[in-house]
N, C-alpha and C positions, 0 to 999 in steps of 0.2 A: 646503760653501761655499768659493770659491777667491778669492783676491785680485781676479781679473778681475772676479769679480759686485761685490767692493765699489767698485768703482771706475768700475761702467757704470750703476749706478742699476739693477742689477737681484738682490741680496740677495736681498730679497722682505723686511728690514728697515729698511722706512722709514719706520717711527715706533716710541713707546714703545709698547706693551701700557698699555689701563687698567686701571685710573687714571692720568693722567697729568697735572702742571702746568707748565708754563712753567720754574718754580724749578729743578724736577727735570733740565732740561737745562745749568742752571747749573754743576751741580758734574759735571764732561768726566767723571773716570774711573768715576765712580758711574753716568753715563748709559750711559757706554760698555758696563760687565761688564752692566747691564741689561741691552743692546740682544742682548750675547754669550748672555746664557743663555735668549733668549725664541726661539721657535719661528717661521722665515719665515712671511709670508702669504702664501710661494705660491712652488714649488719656483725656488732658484735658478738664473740662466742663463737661460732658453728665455724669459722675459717683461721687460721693463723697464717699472718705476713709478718717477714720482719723487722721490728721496728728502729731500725739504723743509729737514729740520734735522738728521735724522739722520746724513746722507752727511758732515759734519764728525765727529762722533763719531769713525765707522766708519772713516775714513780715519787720523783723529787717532788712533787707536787703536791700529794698523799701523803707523804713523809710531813710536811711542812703545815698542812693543815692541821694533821693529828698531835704533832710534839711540837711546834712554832720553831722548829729548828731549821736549816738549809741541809740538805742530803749528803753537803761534804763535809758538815760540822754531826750532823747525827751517825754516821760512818766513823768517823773518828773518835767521837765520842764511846760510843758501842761496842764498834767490831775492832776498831784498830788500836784504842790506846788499851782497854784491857789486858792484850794478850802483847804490846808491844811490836807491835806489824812498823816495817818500812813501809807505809804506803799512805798516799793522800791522794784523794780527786782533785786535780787543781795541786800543782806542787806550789809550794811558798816561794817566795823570790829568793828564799838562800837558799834554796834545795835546785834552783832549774842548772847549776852548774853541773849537777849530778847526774842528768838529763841526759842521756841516751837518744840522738835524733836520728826519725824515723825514714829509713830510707824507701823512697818508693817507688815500685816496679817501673819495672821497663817496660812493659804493656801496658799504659795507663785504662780503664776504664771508660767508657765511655757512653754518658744513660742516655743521650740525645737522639742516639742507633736504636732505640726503645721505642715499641708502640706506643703513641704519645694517650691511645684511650687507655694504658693499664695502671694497675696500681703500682707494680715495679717501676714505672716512669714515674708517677708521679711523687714515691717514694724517693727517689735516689734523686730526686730534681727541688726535695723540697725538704732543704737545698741542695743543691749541686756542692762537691766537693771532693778534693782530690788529699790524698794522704800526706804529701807535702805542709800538706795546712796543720797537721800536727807538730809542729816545730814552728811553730809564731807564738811570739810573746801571748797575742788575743786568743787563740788557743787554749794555751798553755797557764790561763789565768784565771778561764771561765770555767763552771760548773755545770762539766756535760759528763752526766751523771753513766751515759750511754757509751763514753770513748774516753776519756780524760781519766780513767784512772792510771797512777803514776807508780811503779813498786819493780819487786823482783819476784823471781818464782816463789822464793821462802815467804815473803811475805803476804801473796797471793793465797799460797796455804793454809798461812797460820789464818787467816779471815777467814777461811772457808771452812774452816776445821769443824765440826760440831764442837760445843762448849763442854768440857768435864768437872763439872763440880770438885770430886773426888783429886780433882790435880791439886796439889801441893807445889806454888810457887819454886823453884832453885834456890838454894842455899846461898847467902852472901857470903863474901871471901872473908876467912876468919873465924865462920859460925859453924854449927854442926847439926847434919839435916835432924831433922823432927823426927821420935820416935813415935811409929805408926801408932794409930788411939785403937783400942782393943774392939769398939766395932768393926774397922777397917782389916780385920788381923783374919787369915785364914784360919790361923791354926788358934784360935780363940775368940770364936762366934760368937755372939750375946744372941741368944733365942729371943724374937719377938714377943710378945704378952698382948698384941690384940692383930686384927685384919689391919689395920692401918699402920699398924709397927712395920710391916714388910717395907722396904724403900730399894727401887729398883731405878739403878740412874739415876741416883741422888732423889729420885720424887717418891711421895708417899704412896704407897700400890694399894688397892683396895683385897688381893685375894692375900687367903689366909695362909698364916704362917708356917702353915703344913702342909700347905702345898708344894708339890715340888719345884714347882719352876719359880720358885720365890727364894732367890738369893740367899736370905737369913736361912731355910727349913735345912733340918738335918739332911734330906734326900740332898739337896743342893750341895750342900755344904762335904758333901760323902762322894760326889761325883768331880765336885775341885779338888778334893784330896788326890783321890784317884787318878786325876788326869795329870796332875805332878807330878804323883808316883810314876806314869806311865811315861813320861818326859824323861 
C-alpha cells in the first residue's frame, strides 16, 4: 500500500473489520494501528471506495509519523492559524457553544438493507452510525479527521485557498499600508541578470529571462501593460 492509495480513497481500508462501535473510533491511534494491521477489502490502487471515517485515521496516521504531531494540531498549526481560519477538527470546549447541531434527515439510512458480502456493507457497518451522533459531547471531542471538522463557509475557504507568498498581511488600525517594493511594481520591472533570477509564484523558475512567458522579460512585462491599457 502506497501513500497515494491512502490519500485517493482507494486503500481498500475503509472501515474497521468487525466488530466494530462508534467508541472504537474515538481513541485516533488505537483505531488507526487497527485499521494498519487488518487486511484491505480489495487490492489497493486499481478501485476507489469511499472512505467514510476511516480516511482521517489513515491520513492522521501519516501525518503523525512524519511530524509527531496529531492531525488537528498539524491543521491548526499549518493551514489554519497562518491565514487566521475559524476552524478546528475537534472544537475546544469554549467553542461547542458556537456549535451548530446537526439536524438529521427524516429518511434515516439504513446499511443493514445491504448485501452483507459488499464492501458498502462492510463499510458503513464499520461502524454503523447515524448523523445524530454529531452532536454528542464524544463526537464532538474526538479527532475524526474524516467528519469532525468544525468552521463556516469563510473559513473552509481561507484553508483551501492555495498559499500567495506575494500577499501582504492588512494594515492595522492606525498604520499605513506598505509601499509596493519596486520588484513587485508593474510599472517598474527590475530585469533579471541570470536563468534563475526569473521567479514565477514567488519560486525560483529555471527558464531564461528572455523568455516570454517569464514574468520579469520585457515580452511579459509589455503584455501586462497592455492588458491594463485594454481594461
Amino acid at each position: 500500500m502506497e501513500v497515494r492509495h491512502l490519500l485517493s480513497h482507494t486503500s481498500g481500508v475503509s472501515g474497521l473489520d468487525h466488530p466494530a462501535q462508534l467508541d472504537d473510533l474515538y481513541d485516533v491511534r488505537a483505531a488507526a494501528a487497527r485499521t494498519a494491521s487488518q487486511a484491505p477489502w480489495w487490492r489497493p490502487g486499481p478501485a476507489s471506495g469511499y472512505h467514510v471515517l476511516s480516511y482521517g485515521h489513515l491520513v492522521g496516521e501519516l501525518v503523525h509519523r512524519l511530524t509527531g504531531l496529531l492531525l488537528r494540531d498539524f491543521v491548526h498549526k499549518h493551514l489554519v492559524r497562518p491565514v487566521g481560519a475559524d476552524f478546528r477538527i475537534g472544537p475546544p470546549a469554549e467553542d461547542v457553544p458556537r456549535v451548530a447541531d446537526v439536524i438529521p434527515p427524516e429518511r434515516d439510512f439504513d446499511p443493514s438493507a445491504l448485501d452483507h458480502d459488499t464492501v458498502a456493507y462492510k463499510t458503513f457497518t464499520g461502524p454503523s452510525f447515524d448523523a445524530g451522533a454529531a452532536n454528542t459531547p464524544a463526537w464532538r471531542a474526538a479527532e475524526l479527521g474524516a467528519a469532525n471538522g468544525h468552521g463556516n463557509a469563510l473559513s473552509v475557504a481561507e484553508i483551501l485557498s492555495p498559499p500567495s507568498p506575494a500577499r501582504e498581511p492588512p494594515p492595522t488600525a492606525g498604520s499605513s499600508s506598505p509601499a509596493p517594493s519596486t520588484a513587485s511594481s508593474a510599472s517598474s520591472p527590475v530585469a533579471p541578470t541570470s536563468s534563475t533570477d526569473c521567479t514565477c509564484d514567488g519560486a525560483s523558475d529555471t527558464r531564461s529571462p528572455n523568455d516570454a512567458h517569464c514574468p520579469g522579460s520585457p515580452a511579459a512585462v509589455s503584455r501586462s501593460g497592455a492588458a491594463g491599457a485594454a481594461r
